[in-house]
Structures are given as structure tokens and as C-alpha cells.
C-alpha positions in Angstrom: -31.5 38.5 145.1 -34.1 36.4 146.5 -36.8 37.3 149.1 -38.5 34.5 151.1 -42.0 34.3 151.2 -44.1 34.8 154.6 -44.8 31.7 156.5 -48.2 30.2 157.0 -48.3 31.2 160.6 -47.3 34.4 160.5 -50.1 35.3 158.3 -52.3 33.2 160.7 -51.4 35.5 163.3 -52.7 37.8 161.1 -49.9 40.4 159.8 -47.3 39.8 157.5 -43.7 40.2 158.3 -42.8 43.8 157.6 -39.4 43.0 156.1 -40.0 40.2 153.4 -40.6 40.3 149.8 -41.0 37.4 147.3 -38.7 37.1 144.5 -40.2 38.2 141.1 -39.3 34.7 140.2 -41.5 31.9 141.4 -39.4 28.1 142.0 -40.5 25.3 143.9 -43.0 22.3 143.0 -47.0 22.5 142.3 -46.9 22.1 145.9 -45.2 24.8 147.2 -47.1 27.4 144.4 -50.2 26.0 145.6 -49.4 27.0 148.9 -48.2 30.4 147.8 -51.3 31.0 146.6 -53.6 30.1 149.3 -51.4 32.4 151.1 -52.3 35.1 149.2 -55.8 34.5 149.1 -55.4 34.6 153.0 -53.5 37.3 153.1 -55.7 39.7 150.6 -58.7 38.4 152.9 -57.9 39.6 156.2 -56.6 43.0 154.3 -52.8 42.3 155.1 -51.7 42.4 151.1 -51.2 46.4 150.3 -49.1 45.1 146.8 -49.7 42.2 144.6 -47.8 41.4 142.1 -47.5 38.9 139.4 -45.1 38.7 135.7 -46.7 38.2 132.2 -45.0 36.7 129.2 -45.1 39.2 126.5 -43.5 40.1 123.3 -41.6 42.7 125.0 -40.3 40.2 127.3 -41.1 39.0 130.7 -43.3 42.5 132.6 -43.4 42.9 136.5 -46.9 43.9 137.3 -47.7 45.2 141.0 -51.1 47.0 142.0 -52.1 48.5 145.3 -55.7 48.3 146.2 -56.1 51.5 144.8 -54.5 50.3 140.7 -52.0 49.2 138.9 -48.7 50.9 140.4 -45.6 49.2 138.5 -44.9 47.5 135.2 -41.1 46.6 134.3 -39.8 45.5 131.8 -36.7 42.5 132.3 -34.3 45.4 132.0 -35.6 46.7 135.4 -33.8 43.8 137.4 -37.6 42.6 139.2 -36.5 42.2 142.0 -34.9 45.8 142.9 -38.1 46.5 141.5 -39.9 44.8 143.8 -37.2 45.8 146.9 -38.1 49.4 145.6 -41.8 48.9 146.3 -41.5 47.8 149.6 -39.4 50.9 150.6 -41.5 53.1 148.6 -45.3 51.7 148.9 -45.5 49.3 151.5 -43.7 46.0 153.0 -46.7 44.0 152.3 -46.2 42.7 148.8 -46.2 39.4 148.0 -47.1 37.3 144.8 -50.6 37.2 144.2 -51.6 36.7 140.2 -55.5 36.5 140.7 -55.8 40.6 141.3 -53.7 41.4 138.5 -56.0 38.7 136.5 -57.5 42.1 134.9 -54.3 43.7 134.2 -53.2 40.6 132.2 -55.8 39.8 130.2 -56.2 43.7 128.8 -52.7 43.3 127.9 -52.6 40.4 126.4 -55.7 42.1 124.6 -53.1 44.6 123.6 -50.4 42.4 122.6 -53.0 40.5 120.5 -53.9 43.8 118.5 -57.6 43.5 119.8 -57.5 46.6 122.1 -56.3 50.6 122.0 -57.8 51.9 124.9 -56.9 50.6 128.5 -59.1 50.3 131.2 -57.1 50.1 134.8 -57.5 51.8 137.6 -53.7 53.2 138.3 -52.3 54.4 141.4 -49.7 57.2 140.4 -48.1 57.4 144.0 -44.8 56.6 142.7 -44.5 59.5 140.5 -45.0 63.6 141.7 -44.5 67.1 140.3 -43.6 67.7 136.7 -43.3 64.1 136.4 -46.7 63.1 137.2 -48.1 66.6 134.7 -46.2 65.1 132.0 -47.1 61.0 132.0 -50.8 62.8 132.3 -50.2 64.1 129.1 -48.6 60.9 127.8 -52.2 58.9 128.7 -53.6 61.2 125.9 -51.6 60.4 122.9 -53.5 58.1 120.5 -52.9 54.7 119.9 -51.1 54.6 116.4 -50.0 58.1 116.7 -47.0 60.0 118.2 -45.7 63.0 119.9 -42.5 64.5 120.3 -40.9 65.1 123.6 -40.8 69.2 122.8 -44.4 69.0 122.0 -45.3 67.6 125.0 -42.8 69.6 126.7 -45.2 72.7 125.9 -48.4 71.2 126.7 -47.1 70.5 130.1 -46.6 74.2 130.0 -43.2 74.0 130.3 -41.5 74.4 126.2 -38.2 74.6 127.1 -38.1 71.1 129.1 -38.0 68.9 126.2 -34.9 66.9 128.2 -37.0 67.0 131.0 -40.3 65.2 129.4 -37.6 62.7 128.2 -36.6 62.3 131.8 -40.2 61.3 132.7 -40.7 59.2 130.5 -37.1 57.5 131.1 -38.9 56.9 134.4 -42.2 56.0 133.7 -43.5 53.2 135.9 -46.7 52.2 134.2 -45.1 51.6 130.6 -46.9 50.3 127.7 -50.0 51.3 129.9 -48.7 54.8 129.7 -48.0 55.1 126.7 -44.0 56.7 126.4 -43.6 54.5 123.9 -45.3 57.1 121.8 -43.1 60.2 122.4 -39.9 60.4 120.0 -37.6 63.3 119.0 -38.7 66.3 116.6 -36.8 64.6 113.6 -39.0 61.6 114.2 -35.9 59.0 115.6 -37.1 57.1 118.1 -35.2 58.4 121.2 -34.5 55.9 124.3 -37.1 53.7 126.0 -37.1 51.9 129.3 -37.6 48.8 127.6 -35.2 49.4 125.4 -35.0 50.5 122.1 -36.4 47.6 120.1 -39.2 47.1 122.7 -40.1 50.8 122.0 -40.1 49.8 118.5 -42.1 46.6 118.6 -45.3 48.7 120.6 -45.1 51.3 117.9 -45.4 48.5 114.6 -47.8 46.7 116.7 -49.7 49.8 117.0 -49.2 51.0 113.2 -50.2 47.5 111.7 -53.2 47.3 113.5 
């Protein structure tokens, strides 16, 4: 599914059209991605962009990244299908997204920091908005798991205050938006098999050798 771009005098009347999202993917010549950008640069200065969003090679594959003004609000991995993804953010956030890679610039580069083994800790602003309830109580919890460590899904089931919703932590995390930045890579079963992952399983895998090797 592919979502046209807004045209140059739309945003020159100053909105954006309220039913249009970019596809995750980005074809056309120098040309036209030139002009993308310069629409987005237009866009984010007259205060018309509410999502940006931008991919990332990584060793995990190809990630989604979308912030708000207020953080980072989505990472998908390929699996996600990006551009329900980014369908789902429109209905969800705000009808104002569009591809603009210079705000995520931050986002990027403490990944590929990650990726690269040279950082544990990140440092993002992130807009939870997406998440609520038990859900949001639990991926809380998640953000304080160690790098190189692990926790399993009844443990964090209690410190959620909630020991009997072991499934239920594993539905969080199932539905994590922020992965790898929120760490549910780092949650596994009691016997210490690796459960599921949104990434899939080998993703899940590859974060947690990354992370044990450095």
C-alpha cells in the first residue's frame, strides 16, 4: 500500500492534507527526494508535521522510526508491514506524518551506537501515547532491566504488582512499540527459553549476543 506524499501547494497554503501518508518506502529520483525533503523542512517549520518518520538499516533488519514533537513514538521492525504501521499512526496520533529523516537524525545515530556495541544506555525523549494501563506499568519496568541482563516475564509480572499476569507481561511486550529502545528483548520465560519477540525470534536473539559479547 502506497500513500502519496502532500503536494508543494498544499503545504504552501499552509496545512497538510489530513488524509495522506507517505509510504515507509521512499522511490523516485534525487529529484523528487530532494523535494521531499524541502517539504519537510517546510512543513516542520510552519508547525504542520505532528509525526516524522524515517527507516534505518540495521542488523535486525530494516526499523520504522516515527517521533512526535514530544519523542520517539514507534519503532517496527520489517515484520510490522511499515506501512499499516504508518496507516496506524495517522488514525492513532495524527494525519500529519510525513517522511522527514533530519528529526530522527538523533534517534539513528544512538542506534547505530547500539548496533555498533558502543552504547547501553539510551538517551530519547519517548512519547508513550500509544500504550495505556497495565501496558504502559509494565514496558516502565521493561526500561529498567540492564543492558546484558534478563528478566523473566513472571518476574516482572510481580514488580508490576500484578504476579499472576505473567501471560499478560508477555502480551506487552508482544506489543511494545518502542522495541530495542525498550528493551523486551530482555524478558524470557522462567526456564530461561527465549519466548516470542516482535522482531521475531532470531532478532530477539541477535540484541541479546550483541548485548552479552559486549
Amino acid at each position: 500500500m502506497t500513500y502519496p506524499g502532500p503536494d508543494p501547494g498544499t503545504l504552501i497554503r499552509g496545512r497538510l492534507p489530513s488524509h495522506r501518508v507517505e509510504s515507509a518506502d521512499e522511490p523516485g529520483s534525487d529529484r523528487v527526494r530532494e523535494l521531499r525533503r524541502r517539504l519537510a523542512r517546510q512543513a516542520d517549520r510552519a508547525g504542520l508535521l505532528d509525526v516524522a518518520y524515517r527507516t534505518l538499516d540495521t542488523p535486525v533488519g530494516k526499523l520504522l522510526l516515527a517521533a512526535t514533537t514530544r519523542g520517539l513514538v514507534r519503532i517496527a521492525y520489517p515484520v510490522e508491514d511499515h506501512d499499516r504501521v504508518l496507516q496506524t499512526i495517522a488514525e492513532r496520533v495524527s494525519p500529519r506524518v510525513m517522511r522527514a529523516p533530519a528529526r530522527l537524525d538523533p534517534v539513528a545515530w544512538e542506534l547505530d551506537e547500539y548496533f555498533a556495541g558502543r552504547r547501553q544506555v539510551f538517551d530519547l525523549p519517548l512519547d508513550m501515547q500509544l500504550v495505556h494501563g497495565f501496558r504502559r506499568t509494565v514496558l516502565a519496568h521493561l526500561i529498567g532491566i540492564r543492558y546484558g541482563t534478563t528478566a523473566s516475564y513472571a518476574a516482572i509480572a510481580v514488580a508490576s504488582g500484578h504476579p499472576r499476569a505473567a501471560r499478560a507481561v508477555g502480551t506487552a511486550c508482544a506489543r511494545n512499540p518502542l522495541p530495542v529502545v525498550v528493551p523486551c528483548h530482555r524478558v524470557v520465560k522462567s526456564n530461561g527459553s527465549l519466548g516470542q519477540y516482535v522482531g521475531g525470534v532470531d532478532a530477539k536473539q541477535r540484541l541479546l549476543s550483541l548485548e552479552a559479547a559486549a
